[in-house]
KOLMI-754541 format. One record per residue (C-alpha): x, y, z. Coordinates in steps of 0.2 Angstrom, whole numbers, plus 5000, padded with zeros to 4 digits. Example, Ala and Ser with C-alpha at 12.3 -4.5 7.8 and 13.67 -1.06 7.14 Angstrom:
506249785039
506849955036
***
This chain:
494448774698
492948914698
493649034709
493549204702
495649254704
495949084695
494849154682
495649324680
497349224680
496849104666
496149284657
497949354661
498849204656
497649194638
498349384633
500049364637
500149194628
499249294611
500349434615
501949304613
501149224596
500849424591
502749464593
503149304583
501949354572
502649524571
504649444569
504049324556
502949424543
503749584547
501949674550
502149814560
500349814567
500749614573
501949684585
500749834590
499349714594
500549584605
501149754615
499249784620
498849604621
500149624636
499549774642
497949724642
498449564655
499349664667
497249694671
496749564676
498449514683
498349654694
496449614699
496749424702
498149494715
496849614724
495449474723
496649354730
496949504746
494849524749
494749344749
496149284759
496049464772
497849464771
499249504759
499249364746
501249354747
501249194759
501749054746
502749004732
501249014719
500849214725
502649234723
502749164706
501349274699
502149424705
503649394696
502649334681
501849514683
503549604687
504149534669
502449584658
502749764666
504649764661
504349704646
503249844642
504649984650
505949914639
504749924623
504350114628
506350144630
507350074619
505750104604
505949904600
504449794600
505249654597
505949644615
504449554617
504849384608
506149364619
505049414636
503449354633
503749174634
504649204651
502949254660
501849124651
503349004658
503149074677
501149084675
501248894668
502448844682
501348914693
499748824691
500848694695
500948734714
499748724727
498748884725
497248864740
496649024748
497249014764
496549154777
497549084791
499249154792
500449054802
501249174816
502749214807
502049244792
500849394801
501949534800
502049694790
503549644784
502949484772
502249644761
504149724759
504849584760
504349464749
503549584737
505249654732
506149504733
504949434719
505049594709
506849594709
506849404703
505549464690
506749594685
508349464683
507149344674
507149494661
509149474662
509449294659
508049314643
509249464635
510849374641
510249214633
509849264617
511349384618
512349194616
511449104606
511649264592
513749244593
514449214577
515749074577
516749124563
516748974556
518348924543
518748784534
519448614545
518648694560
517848574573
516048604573
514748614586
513748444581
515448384581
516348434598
515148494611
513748304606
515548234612
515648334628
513748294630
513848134631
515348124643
514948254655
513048264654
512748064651
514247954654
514848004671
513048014679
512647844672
514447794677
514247864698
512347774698
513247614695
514647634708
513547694721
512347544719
513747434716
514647484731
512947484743
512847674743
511147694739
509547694749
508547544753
506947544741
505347534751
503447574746
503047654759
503747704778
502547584787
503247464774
505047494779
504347474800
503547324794
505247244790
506247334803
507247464793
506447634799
508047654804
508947644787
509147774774
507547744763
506947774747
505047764742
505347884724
504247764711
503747784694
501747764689
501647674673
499647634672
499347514686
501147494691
502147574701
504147564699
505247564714
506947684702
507547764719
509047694721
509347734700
508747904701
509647934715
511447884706
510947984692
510348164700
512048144712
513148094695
512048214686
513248354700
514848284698
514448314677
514048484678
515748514689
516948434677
516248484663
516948674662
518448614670
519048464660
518248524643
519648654643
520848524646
520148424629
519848574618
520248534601
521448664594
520448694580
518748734590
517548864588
517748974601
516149024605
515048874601
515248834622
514348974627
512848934614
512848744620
512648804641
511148914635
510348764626
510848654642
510048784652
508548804643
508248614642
508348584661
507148724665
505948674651
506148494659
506048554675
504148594672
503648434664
504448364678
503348454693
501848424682
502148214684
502348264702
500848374703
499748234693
500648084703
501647994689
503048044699
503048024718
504648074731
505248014747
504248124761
505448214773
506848144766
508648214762
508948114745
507448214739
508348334730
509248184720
507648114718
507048244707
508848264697
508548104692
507248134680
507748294676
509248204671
508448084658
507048204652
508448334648
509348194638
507748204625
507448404626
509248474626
509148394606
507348464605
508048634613
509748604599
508848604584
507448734589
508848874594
510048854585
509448714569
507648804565
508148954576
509749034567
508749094553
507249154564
508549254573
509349354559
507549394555
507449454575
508749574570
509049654587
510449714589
511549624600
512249774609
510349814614
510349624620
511749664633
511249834638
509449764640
510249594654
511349744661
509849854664
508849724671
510049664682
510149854689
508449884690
508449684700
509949704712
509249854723
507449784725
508049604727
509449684741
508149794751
506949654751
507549454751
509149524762
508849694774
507049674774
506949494777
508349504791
507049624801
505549504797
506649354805
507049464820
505449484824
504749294818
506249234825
507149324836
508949314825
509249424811
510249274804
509649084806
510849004793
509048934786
509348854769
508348994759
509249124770
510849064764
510249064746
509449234745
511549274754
512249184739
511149254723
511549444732
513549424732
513449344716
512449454708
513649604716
515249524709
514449534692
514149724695
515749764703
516649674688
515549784676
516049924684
517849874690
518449764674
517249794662
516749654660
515649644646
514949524630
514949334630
515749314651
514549444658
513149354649
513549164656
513849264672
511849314672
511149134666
512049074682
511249194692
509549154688
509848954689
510349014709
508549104711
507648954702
508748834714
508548934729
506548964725
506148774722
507348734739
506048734749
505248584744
507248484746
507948574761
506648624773
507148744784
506048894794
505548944775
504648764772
503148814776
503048894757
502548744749
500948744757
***
């Protein structure tokens, strides 16, 4: 790719990934000027960050805001510059171990998407609303993405108070793994392909007209393994539909098991490492899509199962990776991180703060205009409309019970993960649901 915003995006990318090893650095050896360095390493992208943005405008003559992979670099952006407010105010550089990787993340998941220039706006994108809002509904995003990093490490840093006879982690959550998160998704796949519930497999569409099942629901999902390709819808299907029923039951039943002896807090530290393993999965996942290893059903409604699937299996291999790096390798690394944890919580509160108001004016009051005049409704119940609905009154019932309740400490924390697995849901819809969004993903 030789086009000169790729370059200055690659340039941006290169500092804020020195900048994250700096902080490590800075962590680890405990050298001052490490963590000075990573801070204008980051500084130093938000250049030509900023420049790729306006090369992308010159180049495109309209505001580059039209698709997901404009709208991930502005949150990627939105993060570099928190991170740097939140160094200046609360005096602590090493905010940005926990930051930094966040926006290499978002710039890594975004070379992912399609990212043409495209200086032919369809109708409803040619208004001077996109700029309001889309822009703030990314910076607000940016500004939660900020949250769930704080909130995060806020639960992996709980002590658990271990005492003698206590059930440990490796010991009771493994067990509730391998129910919840592996034994009933493999358990529904079987009943639903036992049963005749699952799509018919097919290659192709004309395939499926060849033999006279157009008609039928289909299923083209295959798996490229050199020179052959494997028919694993009707598989992959079971599993991303069991992978649902799992992550219902597990906070409900796990209660109902809980050993009496149990470390209290070792839940909250597993749900971040579950978390963390999808979303890292998630990435290598749309990378075998983008490279063709992995190909979907077009236009179809199973599509969304489709890719649970593999998220499913893949996160069976990282969440042990993700384990033994946080919480194995990491527990000492983070004593040495030594930031206080009331800093972590005031830091997710913050963010969340600064997110909500941007996030409010933009994805909900400005985008209700734009679809008035796009549309001709202010309301459409379009799949990412009702998502943008659902993240706002979550994210206000988290305020209201910090405000109302006082809801602080470990619940206000799983309370802000949650929220940002509903943007990432609601951002990556588009490519599952449709809807008068869809036209995004080009």
């Amino acid at each position: 790719m030789n086009r000169l915003d790729a370059l200055l995006y690659t340039i941006a990318f290169s500092a804020y990934l020195a900048g994250f090893f700096g902080f490590v650095l800075h962590v680890s050896l405990k050298k001052e000027i490490m963590g000075k360095i990573a801070t204008f390493l980051m500084m130093l992208g938000i250049i030509p960050h900023s420049m790729a943005f306006i090369v992308r405008w010159t180049a495109q003559g309209h505001y580059p805001l039209a698709n997901m992979y404009e709208y991930m670099g502005l949150m990627a952006w939105m993060v570099v510059v928190g991170l740097l407010y939140f160094i200046w105010r609360y005096k602590n550089i090493k905010i940005g171990v926990i930051v930094a990787p966040v926006a290499v993340m978002l710039l890594v998941t975004a070379s992912l998407l399609p990212s043409d220039i495209n200086s032919q706006l369809m109708p409803a994108l040619q208004s001077s609303w996109l700029a309001i809002h889309v822009t703030m509904a990314a910076l607000g995003s940016g500004a939660f993405l900020i949250a769930f990093a704080s909130a995060s490490l806020y639960l992996l840093t709980i002590s658990n108070n271990k005492k003698p006879g206590d059930v440990t982690p490796a010991g009771k959550e493994w067990f509730f793994f391998g129910l919840f998160w592996v034994g009933i998704p493999i358990a529904v796949s079987i009943i639903l392909n036992v049963f005749g519930l699952m799509p018919v497999q097919v290659h192709s569409i004309e395939e499926a007209r060849i033999n006279g099942i157009a008609d039928k629901m289909l299923t083209s999902f295959s798996l490229s393994t050199g020179s052959k390709h494997l028919l694993l819808g009707k598989s992959v299907i079971g599993l991303g539909i069991g992978m649902i029923f799992g992550a219902i039951l597990w906070p409900f039943l796990r209660r109902k098991i809980k050993p009496s002896n149990v470390i209290g807090n070792s839940g909250s530290q597993f749900f971040v490492i579950i978390v963390t393993a999808i979303l890292f999965s998630a990435v290598i996942i749309g990378y075998m899509i983008k490279s063709g290893t992995i190909t979907l059903t077009p236009r179809s409604y199973m599509k969304i199962f489709e890719f649970f699937g593999p998220l499913l299996v893949l996160s069976w291999i990282m969440t042990p990776v993700m384990y033994y790096l946080l919480l194995i390798l990491g527990g000492g690394w983070m004593e040495r991180l030594s930031l206080p944890r009331p800093i972590l919580e005031e830091l997710s509160y913050s963010a969340v703060t600064i997110g909500y108001p941007l996030y409010t004016v933009g994805a909900l009051f400005a985008g209700a205009i734009w679809a008035e005049q796009a549309w001709g409704t202010w309301w459409s119940w379009d799949p990412k409309e009702v998502g943008a609905l659902i993240i706002w009154l979550f994210y206000t019932g988290f305020l209201h019970a910090r405000y109302q309740r006082q809801w602080k400490s470990e619940r206000a924390a799983i309370f802000i993960v949650l929220g940002m697995v509903m943007v990432f849901v609601s951002f990556f819809g588009n490519y599952f649901f449709g809807g008068l969004h869809s036209f995004e993903v080009t």
